[in-house]
N, C-alpha and C positions, 0 to 999 in steps of 0.2 A: 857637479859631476854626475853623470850619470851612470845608476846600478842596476845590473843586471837583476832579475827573478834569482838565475843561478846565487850569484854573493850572499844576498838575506836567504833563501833557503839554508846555506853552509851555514852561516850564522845561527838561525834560530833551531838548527839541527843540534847544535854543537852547545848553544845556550839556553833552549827552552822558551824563548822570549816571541813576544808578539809580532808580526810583520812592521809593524807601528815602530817598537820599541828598535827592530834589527835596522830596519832603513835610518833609523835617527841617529846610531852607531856609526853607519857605515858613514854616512852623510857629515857626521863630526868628523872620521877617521881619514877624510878624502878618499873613500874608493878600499882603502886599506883594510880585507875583513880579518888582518890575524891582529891588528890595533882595533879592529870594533869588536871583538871579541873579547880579547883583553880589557877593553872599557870598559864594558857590561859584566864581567865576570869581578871586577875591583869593583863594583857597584853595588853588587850584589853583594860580597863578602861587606862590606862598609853595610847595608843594611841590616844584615843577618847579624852584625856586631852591636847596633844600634838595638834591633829586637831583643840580644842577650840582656844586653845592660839593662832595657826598659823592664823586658822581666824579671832579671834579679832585684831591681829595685825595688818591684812591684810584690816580690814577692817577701823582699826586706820590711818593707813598710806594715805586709800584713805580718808579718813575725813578731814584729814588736808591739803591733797591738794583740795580737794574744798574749804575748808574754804581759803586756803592761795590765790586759781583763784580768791573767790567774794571777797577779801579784793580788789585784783588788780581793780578790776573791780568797788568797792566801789570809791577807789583812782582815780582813771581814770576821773571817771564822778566828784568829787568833783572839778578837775583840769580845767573840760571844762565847760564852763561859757555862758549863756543864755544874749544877750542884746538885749532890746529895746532901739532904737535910732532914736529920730525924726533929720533928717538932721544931725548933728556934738554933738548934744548933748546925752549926755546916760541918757535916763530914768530910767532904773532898772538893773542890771547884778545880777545873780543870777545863784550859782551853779549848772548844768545838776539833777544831784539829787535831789535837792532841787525842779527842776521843775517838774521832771517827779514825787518823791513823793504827791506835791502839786496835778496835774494834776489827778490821780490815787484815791487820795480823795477828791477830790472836782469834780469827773466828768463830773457833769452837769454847772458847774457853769464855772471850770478850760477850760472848753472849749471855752466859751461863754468870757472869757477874753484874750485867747491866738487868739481870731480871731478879736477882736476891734480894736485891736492895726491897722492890717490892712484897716481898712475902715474908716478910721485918720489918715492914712499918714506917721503910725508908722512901721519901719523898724528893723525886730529882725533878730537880727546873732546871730550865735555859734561860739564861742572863741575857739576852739580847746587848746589851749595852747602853742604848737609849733609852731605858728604864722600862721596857716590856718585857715583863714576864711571863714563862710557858709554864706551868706545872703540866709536865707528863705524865703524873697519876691523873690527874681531873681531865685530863686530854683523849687519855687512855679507852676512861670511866665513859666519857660524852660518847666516842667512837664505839664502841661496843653496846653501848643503852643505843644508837641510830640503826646498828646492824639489825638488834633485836625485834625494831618497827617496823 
């Protein structure tokens, strides 16, 4: 069948689509541009539903790997363990999380008790877990003797 200029004009007026795309419409529809319209426009919707899905999925997959890093990350610091220790005895051990949440809401206060410790003689390490330990005095001491040079 043959299609006038006119019909794919109407068509691609009406649908946005390429001269390419409107004649292969009409050319399916025999001649018919209120069914090659209708084609195109079900084609469209059918894609733009395809593009939803690929992006919610796309956007599920990265959701769950964040969610699955801050679990590692929750885990981690639950493992690694905050001590005060005057000389051989432990005064407090307390999970990294648990400090930094404390610290975070109590800021004025959190501060003013994670620095006593030192000005008493009190010596806090980080338990890493895997047997590395941080003393924070000696950490402290090294940082401030580097500033001085």
């Amino acid at each position: 069948m043959t299609n006038t200029l006119n019909q794919i004009d109407q068509i691609i007026e009406r649908t946005k689509v390429s001269y390419a795309e409107a004649k292969e419409a009409l050319d399916a529809c025999n001649g018919d541009v209120l069914e090659a319209i209708i084609k195109i426009e079900s084609s469209k919707s059918t894609q733009s539903e395809t593009n939803t899905k690929s992006e919610k999925s796309n956007f599920d997959a990265q959701f769950k790997f964040a969610l699955k890093q801050v679990g590692k990350v929750l885990s981690k610091s639950l493992q690694i363990k905050v001590l005060w220790k005057k000389e051989t005895q432990t005064l407090l051990e307390l999970p990294l999380l648990i400090v930094i949440i404390a610290t975070l809401w109590l800021m004025p206060f959190s501060l003013l008790v994670l620095a006593l410790p030192f000005f008493f003689g009190v010596r806090m390490q980080i338990n890493r877990g895997n047997g590395k330990v941080t003393d924070v005095n000696d950490w402290i001491k090294k940082q401030s003797q580097s500033d001085d040079h």
